[in-house]
N, C-alpha and C positions, 0 to 999 in steps of 0.2 A: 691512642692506637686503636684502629679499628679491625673488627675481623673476631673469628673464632681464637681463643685462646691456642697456641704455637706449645709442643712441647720438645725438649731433647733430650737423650739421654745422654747416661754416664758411658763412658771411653774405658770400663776397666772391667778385668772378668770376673770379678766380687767369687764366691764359692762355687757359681756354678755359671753355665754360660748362659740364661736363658732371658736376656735382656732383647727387648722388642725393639725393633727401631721404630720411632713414632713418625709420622710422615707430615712433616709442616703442611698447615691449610689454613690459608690468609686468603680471604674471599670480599673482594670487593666489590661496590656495585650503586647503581643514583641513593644519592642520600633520600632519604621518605620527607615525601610532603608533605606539610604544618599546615594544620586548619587554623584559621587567624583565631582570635578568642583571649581575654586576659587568661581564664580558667583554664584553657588548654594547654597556655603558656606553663604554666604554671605547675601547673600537673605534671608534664613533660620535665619539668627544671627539677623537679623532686624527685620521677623515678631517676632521671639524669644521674642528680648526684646519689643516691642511694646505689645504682649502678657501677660508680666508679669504685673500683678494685686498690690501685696504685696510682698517685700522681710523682711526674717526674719535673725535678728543678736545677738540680748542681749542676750534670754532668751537660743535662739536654733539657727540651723542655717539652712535657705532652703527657700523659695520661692511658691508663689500662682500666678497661670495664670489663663487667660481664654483660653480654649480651641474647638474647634471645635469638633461637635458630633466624627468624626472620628478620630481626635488626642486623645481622650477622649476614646475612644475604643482603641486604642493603647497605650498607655502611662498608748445694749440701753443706753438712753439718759436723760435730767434733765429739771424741770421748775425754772430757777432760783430765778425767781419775787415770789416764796412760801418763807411765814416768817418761815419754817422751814430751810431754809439755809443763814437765816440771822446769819451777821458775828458780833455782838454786841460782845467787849468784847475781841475778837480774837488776838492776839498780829504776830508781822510778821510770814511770810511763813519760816517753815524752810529750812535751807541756803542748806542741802541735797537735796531737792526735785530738781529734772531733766523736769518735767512735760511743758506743756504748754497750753494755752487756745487759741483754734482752734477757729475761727468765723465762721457765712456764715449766710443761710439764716432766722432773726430775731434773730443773734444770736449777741454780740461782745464782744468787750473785758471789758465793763461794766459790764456785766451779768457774771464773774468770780470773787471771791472776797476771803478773808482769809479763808471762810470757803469751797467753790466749788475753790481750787486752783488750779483745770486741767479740762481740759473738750474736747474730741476729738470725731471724726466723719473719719465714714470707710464707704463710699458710693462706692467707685472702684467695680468692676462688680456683683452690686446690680440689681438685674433685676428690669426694669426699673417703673414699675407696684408697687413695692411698694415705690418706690422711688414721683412716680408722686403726692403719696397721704402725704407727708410724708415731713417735713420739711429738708433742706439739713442743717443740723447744727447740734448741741449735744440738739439741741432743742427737746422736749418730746412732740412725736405725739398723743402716746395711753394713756400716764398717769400713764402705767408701771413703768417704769424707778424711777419717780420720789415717786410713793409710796412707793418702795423697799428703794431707797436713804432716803428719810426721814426715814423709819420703821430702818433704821439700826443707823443712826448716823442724822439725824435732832433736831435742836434746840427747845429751851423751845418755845411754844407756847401756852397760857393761852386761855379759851374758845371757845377751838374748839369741833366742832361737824359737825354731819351729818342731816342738819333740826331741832337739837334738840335732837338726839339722840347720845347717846356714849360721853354728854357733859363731858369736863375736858380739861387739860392739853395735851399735845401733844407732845411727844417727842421722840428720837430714844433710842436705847439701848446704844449708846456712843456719848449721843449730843452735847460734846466739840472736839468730832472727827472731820478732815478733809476730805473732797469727792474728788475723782479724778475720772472723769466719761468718761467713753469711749463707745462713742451710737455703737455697730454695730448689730443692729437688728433696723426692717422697716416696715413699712405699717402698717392698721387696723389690722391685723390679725399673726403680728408680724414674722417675719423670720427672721431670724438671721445666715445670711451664714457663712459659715464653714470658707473660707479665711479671712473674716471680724472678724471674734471671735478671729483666728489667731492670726493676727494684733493687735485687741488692747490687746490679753495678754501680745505680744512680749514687745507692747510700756510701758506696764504697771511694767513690770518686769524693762525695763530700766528707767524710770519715779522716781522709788521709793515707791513704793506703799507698805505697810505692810499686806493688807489682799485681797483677789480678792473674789468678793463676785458675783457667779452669779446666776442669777434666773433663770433660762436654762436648756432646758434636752430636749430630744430627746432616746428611747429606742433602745437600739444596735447597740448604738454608742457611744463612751468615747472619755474625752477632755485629750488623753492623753499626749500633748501639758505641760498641768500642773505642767508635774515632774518636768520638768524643773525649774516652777515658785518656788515647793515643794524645789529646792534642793537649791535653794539659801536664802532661807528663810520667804518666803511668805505664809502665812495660805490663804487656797484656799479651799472656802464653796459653794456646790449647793445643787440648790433645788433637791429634790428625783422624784418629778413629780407627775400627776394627774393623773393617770392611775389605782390606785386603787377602791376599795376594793380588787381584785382579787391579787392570789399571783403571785411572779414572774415577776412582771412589775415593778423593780427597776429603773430606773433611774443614771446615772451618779457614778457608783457602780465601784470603782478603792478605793485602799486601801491608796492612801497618801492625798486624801481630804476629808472633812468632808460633808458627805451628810444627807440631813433634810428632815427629815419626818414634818407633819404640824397634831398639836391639835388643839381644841376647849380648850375657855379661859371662866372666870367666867362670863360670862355676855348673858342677851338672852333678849327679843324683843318679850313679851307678846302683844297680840293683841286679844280686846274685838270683839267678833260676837255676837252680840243682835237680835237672830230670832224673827219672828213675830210673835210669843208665845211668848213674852217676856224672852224665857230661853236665857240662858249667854253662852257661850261657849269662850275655848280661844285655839289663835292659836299662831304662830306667821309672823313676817313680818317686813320690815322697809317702813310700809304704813306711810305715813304724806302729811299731809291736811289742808289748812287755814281755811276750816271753823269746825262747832262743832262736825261736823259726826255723826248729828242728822237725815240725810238725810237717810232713809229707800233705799235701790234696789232692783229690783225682781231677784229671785235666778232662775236658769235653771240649772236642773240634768241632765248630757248625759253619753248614758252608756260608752265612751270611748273618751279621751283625744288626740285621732288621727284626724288630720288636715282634713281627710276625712270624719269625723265625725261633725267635724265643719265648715265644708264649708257647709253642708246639711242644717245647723240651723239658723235659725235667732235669733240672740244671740245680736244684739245692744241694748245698753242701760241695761246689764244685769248683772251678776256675775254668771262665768259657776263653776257648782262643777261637780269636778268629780276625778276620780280613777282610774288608768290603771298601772298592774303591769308592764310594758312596759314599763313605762315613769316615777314608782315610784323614780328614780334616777336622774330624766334630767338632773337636774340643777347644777349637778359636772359640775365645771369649764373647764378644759380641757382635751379633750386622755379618755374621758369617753362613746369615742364611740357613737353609735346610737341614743343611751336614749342621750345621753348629746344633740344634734345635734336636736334632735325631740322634745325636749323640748321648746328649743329655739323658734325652728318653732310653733307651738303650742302658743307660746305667743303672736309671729308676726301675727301670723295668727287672735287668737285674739284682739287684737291691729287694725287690719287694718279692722277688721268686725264692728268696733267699740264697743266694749264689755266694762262691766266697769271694769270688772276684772276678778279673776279664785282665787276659793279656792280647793286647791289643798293636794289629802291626799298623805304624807308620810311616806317612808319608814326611819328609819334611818339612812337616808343618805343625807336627804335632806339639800341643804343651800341655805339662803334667798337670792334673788338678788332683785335689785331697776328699778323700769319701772320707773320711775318720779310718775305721778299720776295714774296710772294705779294699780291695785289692786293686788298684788301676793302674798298670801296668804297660808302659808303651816301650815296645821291638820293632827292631829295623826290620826291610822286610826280609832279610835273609837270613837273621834270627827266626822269621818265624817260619822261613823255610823247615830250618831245622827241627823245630819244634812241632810239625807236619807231619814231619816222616817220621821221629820217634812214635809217635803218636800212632802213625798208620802201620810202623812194623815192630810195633812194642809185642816181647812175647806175652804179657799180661791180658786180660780186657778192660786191666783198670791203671791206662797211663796216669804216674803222678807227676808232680813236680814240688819242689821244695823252696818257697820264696823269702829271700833273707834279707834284715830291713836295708833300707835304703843306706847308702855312705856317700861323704862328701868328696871331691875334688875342687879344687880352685886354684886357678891358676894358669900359669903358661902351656898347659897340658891339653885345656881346653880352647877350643881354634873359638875366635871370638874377636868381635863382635858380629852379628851379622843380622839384617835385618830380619823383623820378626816376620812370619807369615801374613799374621794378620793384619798388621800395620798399613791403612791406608797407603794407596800411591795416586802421584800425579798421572799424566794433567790432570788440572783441573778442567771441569769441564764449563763454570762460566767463565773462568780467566784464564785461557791458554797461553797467555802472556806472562803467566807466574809460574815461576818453578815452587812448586810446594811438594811434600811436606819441606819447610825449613832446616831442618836438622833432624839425628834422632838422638836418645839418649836412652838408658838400659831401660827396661821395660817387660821383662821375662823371667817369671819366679823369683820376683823383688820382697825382700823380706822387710814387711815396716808392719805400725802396730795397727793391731785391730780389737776397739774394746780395750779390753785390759790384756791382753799378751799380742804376741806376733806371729803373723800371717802371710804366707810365699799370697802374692796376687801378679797378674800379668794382664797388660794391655798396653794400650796408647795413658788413660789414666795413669797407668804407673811412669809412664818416660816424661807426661808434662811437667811432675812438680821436680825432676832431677833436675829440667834446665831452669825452673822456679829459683831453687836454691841457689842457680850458678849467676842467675840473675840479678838476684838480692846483693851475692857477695859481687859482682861488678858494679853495682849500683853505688854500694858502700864505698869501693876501692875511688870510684872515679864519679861523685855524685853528680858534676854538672853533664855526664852523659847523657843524650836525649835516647827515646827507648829505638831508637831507630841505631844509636851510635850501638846500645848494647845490643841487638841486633848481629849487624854486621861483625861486631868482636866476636861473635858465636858463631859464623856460619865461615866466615875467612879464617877462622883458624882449626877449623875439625878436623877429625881425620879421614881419610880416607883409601889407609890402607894398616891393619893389624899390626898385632908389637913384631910380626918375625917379616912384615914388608908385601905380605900377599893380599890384593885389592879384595875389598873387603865383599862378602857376597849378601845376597838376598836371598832368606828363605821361600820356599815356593814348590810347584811342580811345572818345570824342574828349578830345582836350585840354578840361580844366573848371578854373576857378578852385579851388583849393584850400581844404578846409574842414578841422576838428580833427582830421577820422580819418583824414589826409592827412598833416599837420603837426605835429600836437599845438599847443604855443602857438605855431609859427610856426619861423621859420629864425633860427639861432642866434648870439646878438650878442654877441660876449665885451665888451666893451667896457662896454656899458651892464651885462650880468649885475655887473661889480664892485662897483656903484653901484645895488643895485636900490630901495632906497627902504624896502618891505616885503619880510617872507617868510611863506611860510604854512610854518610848521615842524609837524612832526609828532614825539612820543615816540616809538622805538620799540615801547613797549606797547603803544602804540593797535594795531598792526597786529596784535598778538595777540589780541585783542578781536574783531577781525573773521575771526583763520585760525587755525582750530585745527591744531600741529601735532604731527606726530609728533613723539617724541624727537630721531631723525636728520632729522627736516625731509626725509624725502624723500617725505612726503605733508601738506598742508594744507587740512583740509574747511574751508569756507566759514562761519562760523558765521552772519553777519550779511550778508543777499546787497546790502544796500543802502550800496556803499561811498563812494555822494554823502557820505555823513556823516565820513568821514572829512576832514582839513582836508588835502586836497589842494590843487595848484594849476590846479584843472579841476574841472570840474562837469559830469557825464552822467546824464539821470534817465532809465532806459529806458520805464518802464513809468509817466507822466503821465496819470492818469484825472482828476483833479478839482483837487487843489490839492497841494501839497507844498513841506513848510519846511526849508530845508540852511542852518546854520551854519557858518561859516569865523572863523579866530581869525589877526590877523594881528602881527606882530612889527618895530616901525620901528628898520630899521637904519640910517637916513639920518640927518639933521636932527635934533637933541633936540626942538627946538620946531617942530612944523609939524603943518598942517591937510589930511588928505585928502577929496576928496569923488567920490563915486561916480558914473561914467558906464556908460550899461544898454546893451546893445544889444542888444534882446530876440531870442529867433528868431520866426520867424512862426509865429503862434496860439497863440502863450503872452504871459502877461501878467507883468514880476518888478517885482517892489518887494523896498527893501534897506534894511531900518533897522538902526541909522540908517544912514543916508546920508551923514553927515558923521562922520569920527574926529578926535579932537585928541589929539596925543600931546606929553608933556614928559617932564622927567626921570623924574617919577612913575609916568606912565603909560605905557608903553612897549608893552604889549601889549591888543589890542580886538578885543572878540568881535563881528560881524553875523548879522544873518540874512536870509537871501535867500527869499520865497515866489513861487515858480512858479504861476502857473494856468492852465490850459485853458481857452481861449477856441469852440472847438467842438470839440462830442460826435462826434470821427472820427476810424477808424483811420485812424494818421500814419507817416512816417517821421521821421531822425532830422533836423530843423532846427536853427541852428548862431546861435550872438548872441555875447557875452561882456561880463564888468564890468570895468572900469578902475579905479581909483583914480587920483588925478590930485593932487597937492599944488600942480599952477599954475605952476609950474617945469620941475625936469627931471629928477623922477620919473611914468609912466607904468608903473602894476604892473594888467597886463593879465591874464584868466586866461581859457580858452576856455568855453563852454557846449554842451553838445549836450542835446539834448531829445526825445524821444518819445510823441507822445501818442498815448495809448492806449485803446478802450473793451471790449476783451478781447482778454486773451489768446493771440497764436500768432494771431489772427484772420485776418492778412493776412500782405503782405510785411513782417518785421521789420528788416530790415538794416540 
């Protein structure tokens, strides 16, 4: 591989939000000319190999250096001491696995056991800076690593919580699953170089690993590395990323992995404010407190949430409220830009003036984060209406309020699911021909372990390893599934409308009903995936038909930009001028004998017909090609409108897949998005 080392970050909001997004830079250029010479030969062959960083062999085949700025113009981890990876129970490793448990520093061959059975570390030319902060082993520096590991496949753990809050049970999506964990990403602020992700795909593909689950993303750039892993039979899951609400900021968007979107789950984090008018008001937060929270504070209004606003004040001893469309979003986790980053600030900022805290009004988008005891507090905005005018017509000069810890609900009470704010959306903008993100799954204030106890974290990180776990346990139910069948079981059976039947929405400004570049086929139903009816499977050749790649897969040109034609479980046609025919070939893994028949539900100004319209499948026939034509019904530049086909047997399969559509009369003409 040639080029400046590639970095990505993690997809998850770790304690605080101030994760950078690194900006891929792959620079290529004439290779340098060789002066003849044995010696020079020779010389060149030694820095060569002394250069090379990682060589790659199972998965693909090529190699990672370090290179010099001007060769360069030429040319995570686990906590094992968490009882969520206790091995009670576990009966031996199987006799296939290739893996091995790497030590170093706090780390040994103790700390691997029936249920963590691999564990490796990719530090080779890690700059050195995150390395210094950062344990040299598969040891978990940030806490990442090992809340994704648990959320996907961690063991039963009874009475876990956060202070008291989020109390229960604690467990992954496939907790008799095994972990095989390959750390190559580093420091507080997480990087994860491009040669190092290399490496442990490569190991992991030779290892034996059956699902590769990463929390990772980086925008415009793809791990296309993966096919590889894709063509030998590895289901390979990432997060979509934090870079939404905004469209277009997909994430990790290649049509042979499954990429997650992140909802909000049934549970929220009411928190009592008892002004000094005795009115009640509620917010929420995961405030908690040893004592009764009978202790009154004086409130301080300022008209703006900017750090130059609060350097001006004397604010110790206080609770600042305040409101600034500017910062109504801060506290998206990562890739949320400015607001995200001046949020933060703003906290510290409070924090270090000594304040006792900030109630803070919300847009919907806001997600709660944990100072320890420090007070962060998010109100709607007509809570803080209220909380404005006591304020401005208090008879005192010293408005209080009275903040009482946090308490749980969960349950039917709380309207759910719905996309997160932050959660990447489609298009994508190199494949507009893919409807991504794929699915999503819960991904907002997800309680799994960190270190040695448990920790609320929210992102796309947190939703990839939920469909990780659901992966695993399809894989088990139905082994000769290719990752394309389990795929399809995942996105034809999601949901797409809450437990009381109202279409599911998308956080944002403003809040909208949720469409495919929001959801992909919907929020994600294990249940029903075991049992999907049909699949749209896919060879892996097919995808090499459409991406030409390098050797090492670390570059894939597009051969075929029209990837509707692939049998995906989604259909995107960006560019609809007149009429167009996509074929889909579907595989009944339900019922020997049973009758499917076709429901449309076109988008607006397109016309589909789908012959047939009826499949019959028996012993015999088990697998049925259609074809679906699109047509434009007016000559106008469009944006993307959204329908989908069903298949329905009349029963109680329901194989659903989404549509998005574009019509088109030239061009780049208008807005494409």
């Amino acid at each position: 591989m040639n080029g400046k080392p590639i970095e990505r970050r993690s997809e998850g909001a770790g304690s605080s939000s101030s994760f950078d997004r690194v900006a891929p830079s792959q620079e290529r250029d004439k290779p340098e000319r060789f002066n003849t010479g044995v010696r020079a030969r020779e010389n060149r062959k030694e820095d060569a190999l002394r250069s090379i960083v990682y060589s790659y062999r199972h998965g693909f085949s090529g190699f990672a250096a370090m290179l010099t700025d001007s060769q360069a113009q030429q040319m995570r981890g686990i906590w094992p001491e968490s009882k969520s990876f206790n091995d009670y129970g576990y009966g031996p490793i199987p006799s296939r696995w290739k893996g091995t448990c790497e030590t170093g520093q706090n780390f040994t061959m103790n700390n691997c056991n029936r249920k963590i059975i691999g564990a490796r570390w990719y530090a080779r030319g890690v700059n050195a800076s995150y390395l210094n902060v950062d344990y040299k082993s598969p040891r978990d520096y940030s806490g990442h690593g090992t809340h994704t590991a648990s959320t996907a496949a961690g063991s039963f753990v009874s009475n876990t919580s956060f202070y008291g809050l989020g109390v229960g049970t604690a467990r992954g999506g496939a907790p008799h699953a095994r972990l095989a964990i390959y750390k190559a990403c580093w420091g507080g602020a997480i990087r994860c170089p491009e040669a190092a992700l290399l490496k442990a795909i490569d190991d992991a593909v030779h290892d034996g690993v059956d699902i590769l689950s990463l929390s990772l993303g980086a925008r415009f750039f793809q791990s296309f590395v993966t096919i590889h892993a894709v063509a030998k039979g590895i289901t390979v899951i990432f997060s979509a990323g934090n870079d939404g609400p905004l469209p277009q900021t997909i994430s990790n968007d290649l049509p042979w992995v499954i990429t997650v979107g992140a909802s909000t789950i049934d549970r929220s984090f009411p928190t009592i404010i008892t002004l000094g008018n005795n009115q009640k008001l509620v917010g929420q937060s995961f405030y908690h407190t040893s004592d009764d929270g009978s202790n009154s504070t004086e409130l301080l209004l300022i008209r703006s949430c900017s750090t130059a606003e609060l350097n001006s004040t004397n604010i110790a001893g206080k609770i600042v409220v305040c409101a600034d469309s500017l910062f109504a979003p801060g506290d998206i986790p990562s890739g949320a830009g400015d607001a995200s980053r001046s949020m933060s600030q703003v906290v510290n900022s409070l924090i270090e003036a000594q304040a006792e805290g900030v109630i803070f009004a919300r847009s919907p988008i806001g997600l709660l984060q944990d100072y320890r005891r420090f007070i962060y507090l998010l109100v709607d905005n007509d809570v803080m209406l209220q909380i404005k005018e006591y304020i401005q017509l208090s008879d005192t000069s010293s408005p209080t309020a009275m903040i009482s810890p946090a308490n749980n609900i969960v349950g039917s009470r709380v309207m759910s699911p719905r996309v997160a704010a932050f959660s990447s959306r489609g298009p994508s903008l190199d494949y507009p021909d893919l409807i991504k993100p794929d699915i999503t799954a819960p991904g907002v204030s997800i309680l799994a372990a960190r270190f040695n106890s448990y920790y609320f974290l929210s992102g796309t990180s947190m939703a990839c390893p939920h469909v990780t776990g659901v992966a695993a346990l399809l894989k088990a139910a139905h082994p000769e599934w290719s990752p394309a069948a389990i795929k399809s079981a995942l996105v034809t059976t999601a949901y797409t409308t809450n437990a009381y039947g109202f279409p599911i929405e998308a956080d944002g400004v403003p809040r909208k009903l949720a469409d495919p570049f929001d959801f992909g086929g919907g929020h994600i139903n294990p249940n029903r995936a075991l049992d999907p009816g049909l699949i749209y499977d896919v060879d892996p050749n097919d995808y090499f038909k459409f991406f030409n790649c390098t050797s090492d897969a670390s570059n894939c040109d597009l051969v075929d930009a029209h990837l509707y034609h692939l049998n995906l479980p989604s259909i995107s046609i960006s560019d609809l001028k007149t009429s167009v025919t996509v074929k889909r070939t579907v595989t009944n893994v339900g019922d020997t004998d049973t009758i499917y028949r076709a429901i449309v539900e076109s988008p607006p100004g397109v016309k589909i017909s789908v012959e047939p319209s009826v499949l019959k499948f028996n012993a015999f026939n088990k697998v049925q090609t259609f074809a679906l034509t699109f047509t434009s019904l007016h000559a106008v530049q469009g944006d993307f409108n959204f329908g989908s086909l069903t298949w329905s047997d009349g029963g109680r399969h329901l194989v659903r897949i989404p549509l998005a559509v574009r019509v088109t009369i030239q061009d780049y003409f208008s807005d494409t998005s």
